[in-house]
N, C-alpha and C positions, 0 to 999 in steps of 0.2 A: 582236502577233506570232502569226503562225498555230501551232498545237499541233506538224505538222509538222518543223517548226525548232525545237520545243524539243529542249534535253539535259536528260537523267538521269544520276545516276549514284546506285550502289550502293556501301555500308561494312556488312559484315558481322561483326561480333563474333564471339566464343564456339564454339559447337559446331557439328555437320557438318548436324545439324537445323535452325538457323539459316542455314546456309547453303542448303539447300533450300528453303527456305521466300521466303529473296531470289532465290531465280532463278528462283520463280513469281511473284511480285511482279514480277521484271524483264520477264517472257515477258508480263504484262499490258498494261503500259506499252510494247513492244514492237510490241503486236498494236493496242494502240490510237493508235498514230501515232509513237510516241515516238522519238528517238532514243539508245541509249544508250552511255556514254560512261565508261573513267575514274575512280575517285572523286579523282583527283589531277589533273584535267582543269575548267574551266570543264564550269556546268552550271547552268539553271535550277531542277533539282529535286534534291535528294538524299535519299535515303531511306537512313537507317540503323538498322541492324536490331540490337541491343542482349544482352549477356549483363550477369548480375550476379552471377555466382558466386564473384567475388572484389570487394573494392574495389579494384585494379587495373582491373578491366575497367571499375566505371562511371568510372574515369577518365577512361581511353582513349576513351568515348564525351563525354565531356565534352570532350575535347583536340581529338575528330574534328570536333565542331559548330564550335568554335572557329577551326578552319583554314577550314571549309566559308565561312563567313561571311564571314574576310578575304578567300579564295579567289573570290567568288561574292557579291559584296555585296545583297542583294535576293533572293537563290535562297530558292527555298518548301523546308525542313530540315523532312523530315519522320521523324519514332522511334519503332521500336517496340521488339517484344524484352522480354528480361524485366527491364531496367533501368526501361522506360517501364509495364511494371506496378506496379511494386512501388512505385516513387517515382514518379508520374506528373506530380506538381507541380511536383517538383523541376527534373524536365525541364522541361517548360514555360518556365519561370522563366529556363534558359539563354538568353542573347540571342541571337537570330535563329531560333530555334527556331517554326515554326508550327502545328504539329501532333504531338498525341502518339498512340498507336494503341496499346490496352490487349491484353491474351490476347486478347480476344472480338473485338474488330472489325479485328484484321489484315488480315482475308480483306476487309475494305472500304477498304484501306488506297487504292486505284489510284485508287479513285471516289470519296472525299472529295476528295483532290488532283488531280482532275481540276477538281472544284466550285470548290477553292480559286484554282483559277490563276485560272478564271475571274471570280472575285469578286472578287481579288487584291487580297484581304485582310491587313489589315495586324496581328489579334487572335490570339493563340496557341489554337489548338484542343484541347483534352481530350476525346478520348473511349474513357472508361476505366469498368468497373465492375468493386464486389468478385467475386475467385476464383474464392467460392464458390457464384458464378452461374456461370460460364464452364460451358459444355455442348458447343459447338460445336467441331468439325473440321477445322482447315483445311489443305487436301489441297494435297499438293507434292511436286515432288522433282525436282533439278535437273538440266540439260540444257546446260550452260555446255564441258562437259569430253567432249570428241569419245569418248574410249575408259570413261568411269564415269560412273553415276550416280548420286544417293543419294538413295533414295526414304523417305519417311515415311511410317512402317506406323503409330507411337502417339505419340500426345501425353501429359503429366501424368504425378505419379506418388503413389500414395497411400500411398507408404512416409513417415516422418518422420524422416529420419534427425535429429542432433540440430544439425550442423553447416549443414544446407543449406538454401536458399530456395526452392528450384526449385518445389514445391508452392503456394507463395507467387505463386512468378512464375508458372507454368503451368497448375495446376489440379488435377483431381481423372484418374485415370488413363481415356483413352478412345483409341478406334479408330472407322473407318470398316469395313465391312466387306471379309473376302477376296476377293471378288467385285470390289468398287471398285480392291481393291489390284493386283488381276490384270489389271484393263482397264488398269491404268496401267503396268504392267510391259510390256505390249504395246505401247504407246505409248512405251514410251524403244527398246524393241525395232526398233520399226518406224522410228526416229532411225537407228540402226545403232550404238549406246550397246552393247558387250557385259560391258559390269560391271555389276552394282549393289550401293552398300551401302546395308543397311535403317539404318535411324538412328528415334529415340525417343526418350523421356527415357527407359525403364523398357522396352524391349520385349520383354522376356520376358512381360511381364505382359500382354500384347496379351492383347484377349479381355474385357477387361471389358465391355464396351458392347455386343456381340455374341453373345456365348456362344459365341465360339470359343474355340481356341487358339493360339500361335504354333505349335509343331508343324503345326497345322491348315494357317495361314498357310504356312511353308516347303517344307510337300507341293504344295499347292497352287503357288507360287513357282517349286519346280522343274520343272514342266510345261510354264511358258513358251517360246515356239520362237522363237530369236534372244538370249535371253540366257543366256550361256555363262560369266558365274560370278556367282555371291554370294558377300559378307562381310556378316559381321553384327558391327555398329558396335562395342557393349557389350551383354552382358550381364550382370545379376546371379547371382552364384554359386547361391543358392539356385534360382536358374528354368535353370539349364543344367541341365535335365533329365537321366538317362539316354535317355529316347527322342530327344532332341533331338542329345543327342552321338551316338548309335546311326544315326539319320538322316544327318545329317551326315556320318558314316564313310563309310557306304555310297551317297551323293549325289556325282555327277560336279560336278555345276555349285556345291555350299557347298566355299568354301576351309576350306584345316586350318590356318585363321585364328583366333584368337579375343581377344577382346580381355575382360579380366573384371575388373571394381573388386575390389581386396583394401581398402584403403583405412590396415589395420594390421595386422600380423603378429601382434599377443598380443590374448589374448581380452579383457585388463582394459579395452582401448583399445575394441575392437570395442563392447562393452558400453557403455562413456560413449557411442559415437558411436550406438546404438543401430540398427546394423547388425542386419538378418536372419539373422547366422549367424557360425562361429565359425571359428576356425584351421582346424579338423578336416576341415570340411567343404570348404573351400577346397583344399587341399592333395588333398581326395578327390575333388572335380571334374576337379584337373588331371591326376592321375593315371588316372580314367577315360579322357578323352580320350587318352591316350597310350597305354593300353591299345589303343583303335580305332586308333588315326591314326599314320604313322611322324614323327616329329621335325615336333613342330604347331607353330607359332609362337604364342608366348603374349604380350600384351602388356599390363603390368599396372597399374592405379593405384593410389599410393599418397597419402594426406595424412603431413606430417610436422609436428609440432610442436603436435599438437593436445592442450586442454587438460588437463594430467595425465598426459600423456605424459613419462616421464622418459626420461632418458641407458641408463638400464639396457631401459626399454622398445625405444625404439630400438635399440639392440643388439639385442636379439629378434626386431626387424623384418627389420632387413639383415641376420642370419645366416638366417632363413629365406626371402629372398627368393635368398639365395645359395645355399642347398639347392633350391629349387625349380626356377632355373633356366631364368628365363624368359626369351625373344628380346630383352624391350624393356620400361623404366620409366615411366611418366609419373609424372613426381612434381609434388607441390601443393603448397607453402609452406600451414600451414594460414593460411585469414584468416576474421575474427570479422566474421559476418553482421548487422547489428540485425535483432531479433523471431524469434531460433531460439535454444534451450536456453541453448548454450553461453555466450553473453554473460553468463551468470551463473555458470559454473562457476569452480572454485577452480583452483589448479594452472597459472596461464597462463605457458609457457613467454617464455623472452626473444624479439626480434626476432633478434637477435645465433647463436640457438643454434638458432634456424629455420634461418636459412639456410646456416649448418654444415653441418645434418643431411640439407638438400635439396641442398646442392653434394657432398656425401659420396655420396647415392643414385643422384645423376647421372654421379659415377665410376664408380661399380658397373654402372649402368645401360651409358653405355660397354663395361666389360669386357664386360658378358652378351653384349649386341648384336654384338661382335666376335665372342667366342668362338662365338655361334650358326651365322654368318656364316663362321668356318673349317672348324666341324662339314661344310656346307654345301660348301667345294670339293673339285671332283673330279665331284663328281655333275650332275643336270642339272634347269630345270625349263622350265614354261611362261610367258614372258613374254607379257605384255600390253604392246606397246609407244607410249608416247605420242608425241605431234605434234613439240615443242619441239628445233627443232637449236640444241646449245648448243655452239660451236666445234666443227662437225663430230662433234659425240655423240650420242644419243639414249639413252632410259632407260624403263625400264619394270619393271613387278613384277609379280613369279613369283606363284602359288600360295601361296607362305609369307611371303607379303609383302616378300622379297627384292628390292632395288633395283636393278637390273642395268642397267651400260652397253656401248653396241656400238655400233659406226663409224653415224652416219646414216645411213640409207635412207631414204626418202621409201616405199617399197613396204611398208615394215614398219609404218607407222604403224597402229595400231586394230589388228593383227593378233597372233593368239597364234600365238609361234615358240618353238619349242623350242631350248634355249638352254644349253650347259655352261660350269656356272661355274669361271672358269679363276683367279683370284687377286683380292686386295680392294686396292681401289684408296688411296691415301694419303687419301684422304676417308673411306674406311670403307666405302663400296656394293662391289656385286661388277661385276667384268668379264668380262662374257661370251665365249664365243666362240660364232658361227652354227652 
C-alpha cells in the first residue's frame, strides 16, 4: 500500500496542551503524505495522545485502544501523553497496541511510525525514559479551529502539589524562548487564526529555562499583527502577578478572561494539598483584577473530596466560592494517584459523599454561570464568530467568554462583530442581536 493512501486518525485526551500538541503531530503526518481522518472512521494508523490526571482518564484511553483494534484490525496504535509516561508498560501490554512514545521522544513520535509501517512490525515498541532526564521542548500549537488557536508557551511543572502526577508525567518546568514563541504566533497569524490561547502545565512559571518572564512573554505576544486576542488558559494564583493583571487591564488584544486553580476554599485543605498559597491571597488576586477590569469572567477549579476534607470543610468551600462569585466551576471528583503523598494519608472521604459534593458544586456552578450571564443582558460585546451552522444558528464568544447565538451568516464567520446581548436562551448561552 503506497503511504499516499494511508489513514490516520487522532484521540486526544485530557487538556488544551494535549490538544496542541496532536495537531502538530497531525500537521506532520499531513505534510508527509498522510491522509487524515476521523478517530471513529477506519484508519491504518491511530495516534492517541494520553492524560492521566484521574483514573478515569487512563480508562478511556484503554477503552479508546480497544475500539481502535476492533474498529481497524491490524492498524499501527500508536500512545503517547502522560498515561504512556508514567505506566509505559502497562500500555504496551494493551492488545494491539504497537508503540509507546515517552515525555522525551513525542516530538519523534511521526518518524518512528513512519519506520514502523514500513517494517510492519508485528513487536510493541517502548521508548520511554526516566522524567528526570526529560530536558527537551516540544513546540506546538494547534491550527485545526479556523477562528483559535492554542499555542504552547511551557511544558512541566516544578510545584509538587500532593495530589497530582503531572510532574511525574511531564517533567521538570521548561520553555522555548519568546523569540521562538513570536515566530509562531506569526505563523497561526499569517493562517488568519485571530485567537490564541497560551496553554502549559504551569505558565506562569514560564521563564525557567530562559531567563525570561511571562510578563516578558505577553508584551512581547501583544505586538503580534493579525492576532487580535489572547486568553490565557490557567494560571496559578500565586504568579497572577500585579504586573501581569496591570498589563492585562491596559492590553486591547488579553481578554478580562481568567481562568485560576482555587483547588479549596479553607487553608487546612490547601495546606494537605501543599498548594503555594492560601485563601487570603486568592480572594486578593480576584479582587485586584476587578479593581482593573469591569465584570471579568473568572473560571475556577476546584478538587472535592480530597483527603481530610470534611462536610464542615466543604461548607467553607461553597460558601466562599458563593462570596466570590465567579462566572464558571470546573469541579474534580478528587481521585488517588499511585506514587503521590496522598495515597497514604488519613481521612479518605467515601466515594458516595464525593459525588454529593461535586454534584452540589455543579448546581452552584449553574447558578453563578446564569447569574453571570443576566448580569450581562442589555449590554453588548465583541464576538468571535465560529464556522458551524447548527439548524440555521451559529455561535461564538465575546471578550468574557460569553457564548452568544445569531441567525447564520456564512460572512460572519472568523469575524469579530459586535453584538447586544438580548436574553439567555433555554440552554443557558446568550442570544444576540447584530
Amino acid at each position: 500500500m503506497e503511504k499516499e493512501s494511508k489513514k490516520v486518525a487522532f484521540y486526544t485526551l485530557g487538556c488544551k496542551l494535549n490538544f496542541s500538541e496532536t495537531s502538530t503531530l497531525a500537521r506532520q503526518f499531513t505534510e508527509g503524505g498522510y491522509q487524515k481522518v476521523q478517530h471513529h472512521e477506519a484508519a491504518d494508523i491511530y495516534v492517541i495522545n494520553t492524560c492521566s490526571v484521574t483514573e478515569h482518564a487512563d480508562k478511556k484511553c484503554r477503552q479508546a485502544i480497544r475500539k481502535f483494534v476492533k474498529q481497524s484490525p491490524g492498524a499501527v496504535i500508536a500512545v503517547t501523553g502522560c498515561y504512556a509516561q508514567l505506566k509505559p508498560e502497562e500500555v504496551a501490554n494493551i492488545d494491539g497496541v504497537k508503540l509507546v512514545m515517552g515525555a522525551a521522544e513525542k516530538g519523534e513520535l511521526y518518524k518512528r511510525v513512519v519506520e514502523l509501517v514500513e517494517e510492519n512490525s508485528t513487536i510493541p515498541e517502548v521508548h520511554s525514559c526516566e522524567i528526570t532526564q526529560v530536558d527537551n521542548f516540544f513546540k506546538a500549537y494547534s491550527m485545526g479551529d479556523r477562528t483559535r488557536s492554542f499555542l504552547k508557551v511551557q511544558d512541566g511543572c516544578d510545584y509538587r502539589c500532593s495530589y497530582c502526577t503531572i510532574p511525574l508525567a511531564r517533567g521538570k518546568s521548561r520553555n522555548i524562548p519568546i523569540g521562538e514563541l513570536v515566530t509562531q504566533a506569526h505563523e497561526i497569524a499569517a493562517s488568519g487564526i485571530k485567537e490564541v490561547v497560551l496553554t502549559g502545565v504551569n505558565i506562569g512559571d514560564f521563564g525557567k529555562t530562559t531567563g525570561e518572564s511571562f510578563l516578558d512573554l505577553i508584551r512581547q505576544l501583544d505586538t503580534v499583527q493579525g492576532i487580535e486576542r489572547y486568553r490565557i488558559s490557567s494560571i496559578e494564583p500565586n504568579l497572577l502577578t500585579d504586573q501581569v493583571i496591570e498589563f492585562c487591564a491596559q492590553s486591547a488584544k488579553f481578554m478580562p478572561h481568567f481562568h485560576i486553580p482555587l483547588q479549596s476554599g479553607t487553608d487546612k485543605i490547601l495546606g494537605l494539598m501543599r498548594r503555594r498559597y492560601r485563601r487570603e491571597v486568592f480572594e486578593d488576586r480576584l479582587a485586584k483584577v476587578r479593581s482593573l477590569i469591569p465584570n471579568p469572567f473568572f473560571g475556577i477549579d476546584v478538587i472535592v473530596g480530597f483527603p481530610g476534607e470534611t462536610e464542615e470543610d466543604f461548607q467553607d468551600t461553597y460558601q466562599f466560592l458563593e462570596r466570590l462569585q465567579p462566572a464558571f466551576l470546573h469541579v474534580f471528583p478528587y481521585s488517588e494517584r499511585a506514587n503521590t503523598p496522598t495515597v497514604f494519608m488519613e481521612g479518605k472521604v467515601k466515594d458516595s459523599d464525593i459525588t454529593d459534593r461535586a454534584h452540589r458544586l455543579g448546581l452552584l456552578c449553574d447558578q453563578l454561570h446564569r447569574q453571570y450571564y443576566e448580569r450581562c443582558v442589555g449590554t453588548e460585546g465583541l464576538v468571535l464568530f465560529e464556522s458551524a451552522n447548527r439548524k440555521g444558528k451559529m455561535y461564538g464568544f465575546s471578550e468574557r467568554y460569553i457564548k452568544v447565538e445569531v441567525p447564520y451568516d456564512k460572512q460572519l464567520v472568523n469575524q469579530l462583530v459586535p453584538v447586544r446581548y438580548a436574553s439567555l436562551s433555554p440552554e443557558g448561552h446568550m442570544i444576540g442581536k447584530l
